[in-house]
C-alpha positions in Angstrom: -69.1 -9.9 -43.7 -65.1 -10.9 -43.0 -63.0 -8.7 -45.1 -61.4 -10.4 -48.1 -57.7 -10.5 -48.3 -55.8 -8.0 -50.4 -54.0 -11.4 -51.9 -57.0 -13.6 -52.3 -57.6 -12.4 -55.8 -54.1 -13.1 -57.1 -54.3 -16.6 -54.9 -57.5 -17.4 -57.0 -56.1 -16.3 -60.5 -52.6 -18.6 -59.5 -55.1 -21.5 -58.7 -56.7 -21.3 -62.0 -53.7 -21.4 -63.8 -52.9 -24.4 -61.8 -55.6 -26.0 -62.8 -54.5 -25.7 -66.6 -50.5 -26.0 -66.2 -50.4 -27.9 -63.1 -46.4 -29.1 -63.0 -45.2 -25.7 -64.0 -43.3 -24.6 -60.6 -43.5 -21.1 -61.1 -47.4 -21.4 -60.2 -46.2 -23.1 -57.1 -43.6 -20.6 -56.0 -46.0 -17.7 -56.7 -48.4 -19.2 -54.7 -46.4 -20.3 -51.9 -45.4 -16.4 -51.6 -49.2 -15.3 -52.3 -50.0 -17.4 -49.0 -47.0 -16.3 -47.0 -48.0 -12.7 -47.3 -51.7 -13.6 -46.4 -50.2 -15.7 -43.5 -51.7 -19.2 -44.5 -48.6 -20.8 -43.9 -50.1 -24.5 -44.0 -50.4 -23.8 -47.8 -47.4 -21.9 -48.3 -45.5 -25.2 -47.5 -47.3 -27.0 -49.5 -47.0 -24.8 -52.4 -43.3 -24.3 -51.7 -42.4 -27.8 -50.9 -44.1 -28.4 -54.8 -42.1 -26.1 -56.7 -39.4 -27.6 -55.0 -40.0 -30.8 -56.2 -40.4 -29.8 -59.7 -36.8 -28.1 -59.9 -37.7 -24.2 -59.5 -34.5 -23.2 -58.2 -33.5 -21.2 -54.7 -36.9 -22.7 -52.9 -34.7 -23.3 -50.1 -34.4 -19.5 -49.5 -38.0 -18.9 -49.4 -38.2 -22.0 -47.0 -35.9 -21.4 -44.3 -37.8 -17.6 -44.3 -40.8 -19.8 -44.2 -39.1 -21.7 -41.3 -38.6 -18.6 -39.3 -42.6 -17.8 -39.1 -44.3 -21.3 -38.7 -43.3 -25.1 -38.1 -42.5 -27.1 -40.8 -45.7 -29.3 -40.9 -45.1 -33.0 -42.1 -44.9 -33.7 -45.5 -48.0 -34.8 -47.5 -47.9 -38.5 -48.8 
């Protein structure tokens, strides 16, 4: 069986409370640092790029950390 990630149980408890309060950026910064430390950097993005968009403040610190790691993928439409 593949060893579960130390951060998947916070990951699943942030996506809960998505699912419940799902414009509240702090979720989405939380997140996007919950998947940068488990190295799914695809969802990092997304989750940054999110609670960027709904005004948490200093994303742009956390992205261009983000930006030394991986590619900026394209934005989702």
């Amino acid at each position: 069986m593949e060893q579960q990630s130390k951060y998947r149980a916070t990951i699943e408890g942030l996506e809960r409370a998505l699912k419940t309060f799902p414009d509240d950026p702090r979720f989405h910064f939380a997140l996007a640092g919950a998947y940068f430390l488990d190295r799914d950097f695809k969802a990092a993005w997304r989750h940054a790029r999110k609670a960027q968009q709904l005004g948490f403040p200093n994303v742009e610190e956390f992205l261009a950390t983000l930006r030394e790691v991986s590619e900026e993928p394209p934005a989702e439409g």
